[in-house]
N, C-alpha and C positions, 0 to 999 in steps of 0.2 A: 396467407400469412406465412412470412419464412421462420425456418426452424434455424435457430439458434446452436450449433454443439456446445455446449454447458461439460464439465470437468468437475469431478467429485471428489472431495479429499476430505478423509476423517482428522478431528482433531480436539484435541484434550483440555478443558476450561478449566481452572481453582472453581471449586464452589460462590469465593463471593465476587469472581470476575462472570460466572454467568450470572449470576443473581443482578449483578447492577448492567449489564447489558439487557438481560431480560426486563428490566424497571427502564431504561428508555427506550428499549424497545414497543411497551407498552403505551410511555407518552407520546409516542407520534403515531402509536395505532395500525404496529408493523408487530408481523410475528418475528420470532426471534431470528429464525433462518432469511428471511427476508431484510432485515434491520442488517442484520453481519455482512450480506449480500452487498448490501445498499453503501456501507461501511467501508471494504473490502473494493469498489468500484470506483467510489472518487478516491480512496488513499492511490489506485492505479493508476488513473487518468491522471489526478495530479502530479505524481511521480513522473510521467512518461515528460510531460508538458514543460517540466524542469532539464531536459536532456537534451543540450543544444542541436542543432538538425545534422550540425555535422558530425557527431558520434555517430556514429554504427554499428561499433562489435559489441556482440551480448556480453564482453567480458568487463571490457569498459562502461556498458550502460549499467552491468550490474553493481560496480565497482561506486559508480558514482551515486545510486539509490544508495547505498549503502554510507559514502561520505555525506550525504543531505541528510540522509534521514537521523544522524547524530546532530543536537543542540547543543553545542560548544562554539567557542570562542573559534579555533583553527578549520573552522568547517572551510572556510573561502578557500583556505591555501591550499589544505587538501583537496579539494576539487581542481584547482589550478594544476597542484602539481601530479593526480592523475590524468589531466589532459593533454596535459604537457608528453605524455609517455607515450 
């Protein structure tokens, strides 16, 4: 079995934003570290999979998680016009 290097970051929940992730975490019968895990892994993979292949620089790929991951109207042309740059 290969070991994985795994990365630990502490980080601070509202009360009722754990309480309603801890409640789906329960209906699909994941613990709550697991669920967040689980969460946290395809929001990645999906993101990456949006970053056409010809991007390269971390500043640019960050640039553009950042224009997708906004739900607005001008998302296209922002992304246009970071790749344009």
């Amino acid at each position: 079995m290969e070991s994985v290097a795994t990365r630990r970051k502490l980080i601070d929940l509202k009360p009722e934003v754990f309480r309603g992730l801890s409640i789906k975490a329960k209906k699909r019968g994941l613990t709550l570290k697991k669920y967040i895990e689980n969460v946290l892994e395809e929001d990645s993979v999906s993101s990456a999979a949006s970053v056409p292949e010809s991007v390269t620089s971390p500043k640019i790929v960050s640039l553009i998680g950042i224009a997708k991951g906004a739900d607005i109207d001008w998302e296209e042309e922002r992304l246009d016009y970071l790749l344009s740059k």
